[in-house]
N, C-alpha and C positions, 0 to 999 in steps of 0.2 A: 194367797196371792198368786197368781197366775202369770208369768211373765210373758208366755207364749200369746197371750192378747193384748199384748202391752200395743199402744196406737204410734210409739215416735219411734226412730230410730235409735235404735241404740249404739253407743261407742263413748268412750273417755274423750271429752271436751274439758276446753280450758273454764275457770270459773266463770268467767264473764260470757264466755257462749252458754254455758248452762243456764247460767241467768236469761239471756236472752229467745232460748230454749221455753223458759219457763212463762216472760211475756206475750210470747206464740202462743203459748196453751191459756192463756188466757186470753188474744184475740180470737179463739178459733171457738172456745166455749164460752163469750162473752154473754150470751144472751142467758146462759144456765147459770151464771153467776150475778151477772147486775141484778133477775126481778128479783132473787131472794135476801141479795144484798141489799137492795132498795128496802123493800119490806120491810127487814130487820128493823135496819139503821133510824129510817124515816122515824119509825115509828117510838123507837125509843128518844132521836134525837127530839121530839115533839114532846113526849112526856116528860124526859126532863127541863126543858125549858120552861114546860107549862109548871110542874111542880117550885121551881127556882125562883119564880116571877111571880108563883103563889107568896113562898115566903121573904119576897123580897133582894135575893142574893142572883138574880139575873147575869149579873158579870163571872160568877163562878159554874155557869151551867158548860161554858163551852169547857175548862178545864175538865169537868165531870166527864163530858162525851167522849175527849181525847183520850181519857183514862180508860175508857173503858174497849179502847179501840182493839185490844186483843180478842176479848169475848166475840164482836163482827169478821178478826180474820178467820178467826172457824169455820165462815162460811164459803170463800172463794176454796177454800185450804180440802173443804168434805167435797166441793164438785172436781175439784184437780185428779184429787186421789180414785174416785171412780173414774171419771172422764179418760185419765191417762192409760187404765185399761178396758176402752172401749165400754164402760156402761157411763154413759150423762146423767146425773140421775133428773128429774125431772124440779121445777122448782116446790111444789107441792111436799115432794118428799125431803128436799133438801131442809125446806121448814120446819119440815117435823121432826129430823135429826136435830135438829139445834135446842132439842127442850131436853135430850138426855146427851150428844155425842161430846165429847170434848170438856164436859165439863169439871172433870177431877184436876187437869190441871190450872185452872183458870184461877184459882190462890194466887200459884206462884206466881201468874205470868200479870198480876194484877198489883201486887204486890214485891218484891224485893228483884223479881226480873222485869218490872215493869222497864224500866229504863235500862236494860241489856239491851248493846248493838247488833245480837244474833238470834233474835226474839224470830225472823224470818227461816233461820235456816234451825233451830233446834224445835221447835213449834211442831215442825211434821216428825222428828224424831220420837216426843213425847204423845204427841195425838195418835200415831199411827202402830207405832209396832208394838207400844205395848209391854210388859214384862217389868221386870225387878233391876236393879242395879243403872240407872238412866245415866247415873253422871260419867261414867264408863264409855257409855254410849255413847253419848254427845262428843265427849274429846275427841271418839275415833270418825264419827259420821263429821265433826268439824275439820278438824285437818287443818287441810291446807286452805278449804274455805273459811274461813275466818274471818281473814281480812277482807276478802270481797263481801261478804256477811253485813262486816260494819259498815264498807264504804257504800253499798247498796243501802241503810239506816242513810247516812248521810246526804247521798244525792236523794232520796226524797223526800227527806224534811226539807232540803232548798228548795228541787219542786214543785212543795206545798207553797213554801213561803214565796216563790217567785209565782205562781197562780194568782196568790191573795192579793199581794202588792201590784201586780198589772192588771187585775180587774179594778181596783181603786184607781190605780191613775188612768186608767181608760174613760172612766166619766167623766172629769176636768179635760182631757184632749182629744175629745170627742162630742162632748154636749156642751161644753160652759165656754165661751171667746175668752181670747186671750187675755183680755182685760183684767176680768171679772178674779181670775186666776187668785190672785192675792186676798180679796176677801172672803173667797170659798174656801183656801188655805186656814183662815184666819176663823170661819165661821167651824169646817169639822177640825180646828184642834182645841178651840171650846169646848163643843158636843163631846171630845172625848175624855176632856178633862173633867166635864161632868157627869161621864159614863149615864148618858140617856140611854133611852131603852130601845130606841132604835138604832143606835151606833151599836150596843148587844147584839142584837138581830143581825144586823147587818155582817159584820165581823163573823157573827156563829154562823148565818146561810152562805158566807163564803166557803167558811172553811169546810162544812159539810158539803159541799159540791167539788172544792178539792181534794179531798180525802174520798169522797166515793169515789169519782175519777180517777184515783193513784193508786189507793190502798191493794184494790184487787193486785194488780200489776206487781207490788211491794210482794204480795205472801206468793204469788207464781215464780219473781223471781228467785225469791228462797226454796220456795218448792225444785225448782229446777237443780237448784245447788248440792239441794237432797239426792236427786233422779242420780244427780251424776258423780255423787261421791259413794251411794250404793251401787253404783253398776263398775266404778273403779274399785272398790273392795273384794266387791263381792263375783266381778266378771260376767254381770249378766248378760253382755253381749257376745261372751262365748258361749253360754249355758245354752241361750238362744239359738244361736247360728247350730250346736250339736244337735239342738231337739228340731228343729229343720229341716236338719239333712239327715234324722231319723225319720219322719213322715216319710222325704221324699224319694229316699229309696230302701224304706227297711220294707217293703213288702215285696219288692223285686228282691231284694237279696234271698230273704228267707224263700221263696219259692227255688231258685238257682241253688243254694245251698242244700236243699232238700234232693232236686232233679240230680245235682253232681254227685251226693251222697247215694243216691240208687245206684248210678252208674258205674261206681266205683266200690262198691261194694263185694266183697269176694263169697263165692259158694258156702256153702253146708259143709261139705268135707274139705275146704283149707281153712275155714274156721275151728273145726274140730283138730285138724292137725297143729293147727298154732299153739291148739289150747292146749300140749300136752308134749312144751319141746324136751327134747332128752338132754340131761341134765350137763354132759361135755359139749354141749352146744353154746351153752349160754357164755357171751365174750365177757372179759374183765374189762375194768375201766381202762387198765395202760392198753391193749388192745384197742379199745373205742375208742381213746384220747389219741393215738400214734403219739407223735413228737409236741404235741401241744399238750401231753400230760407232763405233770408238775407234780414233784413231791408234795404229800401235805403238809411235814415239815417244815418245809423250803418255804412253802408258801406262810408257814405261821410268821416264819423268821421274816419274810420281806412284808409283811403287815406289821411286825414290831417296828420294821426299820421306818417305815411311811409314817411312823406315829412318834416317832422321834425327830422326824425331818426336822432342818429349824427353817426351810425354804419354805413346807409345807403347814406348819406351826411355830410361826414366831412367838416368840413372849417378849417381855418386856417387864421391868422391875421397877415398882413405882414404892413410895417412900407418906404415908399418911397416920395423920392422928385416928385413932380408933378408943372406942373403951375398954377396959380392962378387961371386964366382966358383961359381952353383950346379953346373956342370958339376964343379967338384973337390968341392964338396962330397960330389956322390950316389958313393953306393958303386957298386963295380963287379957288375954282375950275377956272380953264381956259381951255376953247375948245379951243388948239392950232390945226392950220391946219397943214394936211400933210407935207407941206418944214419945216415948224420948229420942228415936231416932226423926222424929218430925222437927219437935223439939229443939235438937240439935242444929237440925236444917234449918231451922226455921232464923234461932240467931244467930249461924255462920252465915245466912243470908241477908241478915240483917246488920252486922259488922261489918263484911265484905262491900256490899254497895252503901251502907249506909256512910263508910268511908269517903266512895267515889261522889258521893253528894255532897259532904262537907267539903272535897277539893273543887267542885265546881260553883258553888255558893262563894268558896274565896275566891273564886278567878271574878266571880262575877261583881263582887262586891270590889275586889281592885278597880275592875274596869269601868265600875261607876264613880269610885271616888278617886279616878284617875287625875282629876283637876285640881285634887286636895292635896295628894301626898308626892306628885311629882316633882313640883317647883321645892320641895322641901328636899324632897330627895337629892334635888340637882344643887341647890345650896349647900348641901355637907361634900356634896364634892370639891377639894379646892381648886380654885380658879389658877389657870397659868398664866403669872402675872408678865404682862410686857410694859416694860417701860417706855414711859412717854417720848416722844421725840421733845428735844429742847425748845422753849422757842424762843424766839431769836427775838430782842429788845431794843431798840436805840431810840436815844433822847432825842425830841425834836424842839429847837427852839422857834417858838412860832411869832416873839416879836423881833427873830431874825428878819429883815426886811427880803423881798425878793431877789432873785437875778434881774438885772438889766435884760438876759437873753432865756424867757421860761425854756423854750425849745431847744437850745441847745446844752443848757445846764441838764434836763431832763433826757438828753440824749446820751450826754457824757454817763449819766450814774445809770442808763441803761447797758449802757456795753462794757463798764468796769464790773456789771454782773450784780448790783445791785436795783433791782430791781421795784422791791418794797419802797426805796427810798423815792427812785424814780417816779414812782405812781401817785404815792405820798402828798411830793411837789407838785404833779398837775393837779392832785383834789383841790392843793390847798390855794393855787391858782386859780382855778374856775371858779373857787370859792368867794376871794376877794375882789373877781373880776364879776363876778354875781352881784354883792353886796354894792360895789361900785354904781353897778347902772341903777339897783330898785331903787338904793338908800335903806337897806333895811338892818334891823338891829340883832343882832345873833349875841348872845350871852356866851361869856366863855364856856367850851366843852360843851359848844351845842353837836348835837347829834347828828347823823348823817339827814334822818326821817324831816328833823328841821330845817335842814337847808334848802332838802327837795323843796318844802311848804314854802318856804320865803322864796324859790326861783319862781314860782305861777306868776312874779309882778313881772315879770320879765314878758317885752314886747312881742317880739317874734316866736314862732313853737319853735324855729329850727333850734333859736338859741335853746329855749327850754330842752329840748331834746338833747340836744350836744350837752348841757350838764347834767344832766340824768343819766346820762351814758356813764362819763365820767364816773359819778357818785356811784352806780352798779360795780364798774370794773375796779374803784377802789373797793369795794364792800367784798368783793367775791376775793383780792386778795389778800383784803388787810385780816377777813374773819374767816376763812375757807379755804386760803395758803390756795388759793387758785388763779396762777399768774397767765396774762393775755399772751399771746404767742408776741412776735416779735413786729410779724406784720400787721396785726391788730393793734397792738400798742403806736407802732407807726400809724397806722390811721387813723387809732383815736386823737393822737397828737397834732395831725395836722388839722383832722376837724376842731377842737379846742382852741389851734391856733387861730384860726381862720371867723372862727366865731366871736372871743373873746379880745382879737386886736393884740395879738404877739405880735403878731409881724405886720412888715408895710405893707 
């Protein structure tokens, strides 16, 4: 790998510039990635639906393709990795890698990492550099990306799903009239309930046209997340920046250092004089050091003293459970061979997410029989009981004969604050003054609904009106505790009076 042709700039960016870093490298080398992606994909998405619809299981083909979406990121994944150092490779070739590059790990990533959220950012760790010890590797090349890792999984599983869903509702709001709306509703959620073979289709050429369209973009921006957790580890934009400023002046240098080296160089015979000084010549250290010599001594002693400091070496005393004997504790190394350390892998990878699959089957399964076990749920809680307000009774005697004065009896028991009673007396007036004019015959504990019926004999509507009034503003107080204000009450009284011959 060659860093010194590397095509982007280098420097430590935050994750999400990485990322964004990374969707750049894929508009800039789109056209080296779509034909072979095209190709690919096409071709396999065709033969499994053709196979699927051979044996009838049409509805499970687009599952199939989804699954297999790893084995296609290989391809965006092998143009990045050239392209990012100045060679593209061509689509031809890119094709032809795909029958041997990447395929050792395509087990895992099909299987027990199929549904890992970092399947973007550990993909190039695995495909590209290669070597022993990966899981190592991943944790340190993941980091701090991680979580951008996942959230990049997540925002384009939505932007799948918001493609798919506004190309659907784009046909209804754009070809069919408003009208029609509800039984085009009505006709594709049949069609789906019946899983035709064209709502299959339909559904699988969606999502194949969003997924070609996004997928690239998904493995760039993990690619990127790569670029730029190896150039934070590893400081490739210093390595770079040195081997730069070695091109651009190490050939000046070495010629100047050669010309100064002539120049300064001394004769034949003070070269030979050097080489043979007389022996009371040569200076002692305390002499060469003057006053900046230091005992050796002295100097061991102030290196003890530095490594006692407690300024410069704090400690701290911490207090924990341990085992007696950690030599019995630790287990005994064992050289397990290749099958068993696959083995191994194979179902702590199958325990570890097969876990994460049984918690998300329960969430899902709450969230469907969310309608069953709520209202159950919410019944075992108990209720905070409030008691009812009282309600208030009094006896009316009804072959009490009337007041001589309806209107003022019914004024009196309004401003003593009784109310009810008040309202009571004008029903039970308008009532008798009803019956007066039809002649009609009401059964005792006739109801309100039957009096309205027996008022239609009544001549005038005003009258009718006026006891229908009446008969509401009794009904809203006598069953609904909903009393007419003060002025209202006054003016139903006077209309009642006025109709019914209270007054002169």
């Amino acid at each position: 790998m060659r860093i010194d042709r590397i095509s982007v700039e280098l420097r430590p960016r935050s994750s999400w510039e990485a990322a964004e870093l990374g969707t750049a490298l894929v508009r800039t080398h789109a056209r080296a990635i779509w034909i072979p992606y095209v190709l690919v994909t096409l071709s396999v998405f065709l033969a499994i639906h053709a196979a699927f619809a051979w044996f009838g299981v049409l509805p499970w083909a687009l599952l199939a393709y989804w699954w297999l979406k790893p084995v296609f990121d290989r391809v965006p994944l092998y143009v990045l990795s050239r392209a990012v150092f100045g060679a593209v490779p061509p689509a031809r070739e890119t094709l032809a890698a795909q029958r041997t590059w990447g395929w050792g790990w395509m087990l895992h990533y099909l299987t027990w990492r199929r549904l890992g959220f970092y399947r973007s950012l550990y993909m190039p760790v695995d495909l590209l550099e290669g070597g022993k010890d990966k899981h190592k590797r991943r944790n340190v090349i993941g980091g701090s990306a991680r979580g951008v890792a996942s959230w990049l999984t997540v925002v384009f599983v939505h932007f799948e799903a918001a493609f798919i869903f506004g190309a659907i509702a784009m046909v209804p709001l754009l070809l069919v009239p408003i009208e029609a709306w509800p039984e085009l509703g009505e006709r594709f959620g049949k069609a789906y309930i019946a899983q035709t073979h064209w709502v299959n289709v339909l559904y699988s050429a969606l999502y194949y046209i969003a997924s070609t369209v996004l997928e690239p973009f998904y493995v760039g921006a993990g690619f990127g997340l790569y670029l730029n957790r190896r150039t934070q580890l590893e400081a490739w934009d210093v390595e770079l920046a040195f081997r730069r400023l070695r091109e651009r002046l190490g050939g000046t240098l070495l010629v100047a250092f050669l010309a100064l080296g002539l120049v300064l160089s001394p004769g034949r015979d003070a070269i030979a004089a050097e080489a043979a000084p007389a022996a009371n010549d040569v200076p002692t250290l305390r002499e060469t050091m003057g006053d900046a010599y230091v005992d050796p001594a002295r100097f061991e002693k102030a290196v003890d003293a530095t490594k006692t400091d407690p300024l410069l070496h704090p400690s701290e005393r911490r207090t924990m459970w341990v085992p007696r004997d950690l030599k019995l504790k630790k287990p005994p190394d064992v050289d397990a061979g290749p099958v068993a350390k696959f083995i191994v892998a194979l179902i702590g990878g199958i325990v570890k997410y097969g876990l994460w699959i049984v918690v998300g089957l329960l969430v899902v399964l709450l969230v469907t029989t969310f309608k069953s076990w709520w209202p159950w749920l919410r019944s075992a809680v108990p209720r905070r009981y409030v008691e009812p307000s009282p309600i208030e009774t009094a006896p009316i005697d009804h072959a009490e004969d009337l007041p001589d004065d309806v209107v003022a009896a019914a004024r009196a028991l309004w401003a003593e604050g009784r109310a009810r009673r008040a309202l009571a007396l004008l029903y039970r007036a308008s009532v008798e003054a009803m019956v007066a004019r039809t002649g009609a015959t009401l059964v005792p504990g006739a109801t309100e609904a039957e009096c309205l019926r027996a008022s239609r004999a009544l001549g005038a509507a005003d009258d009718r009106d006026a006891f229908a009034r009446v008969v509401r503003t009794w009904q809203y107080a006598a069953y609904a505790d909903r009393m007419p204000a003060a002025a209202e009450f006054e003016s139903l009284l006077c209309l009642a009076s006025s109709r019914f011959g209270w007054t002169a």
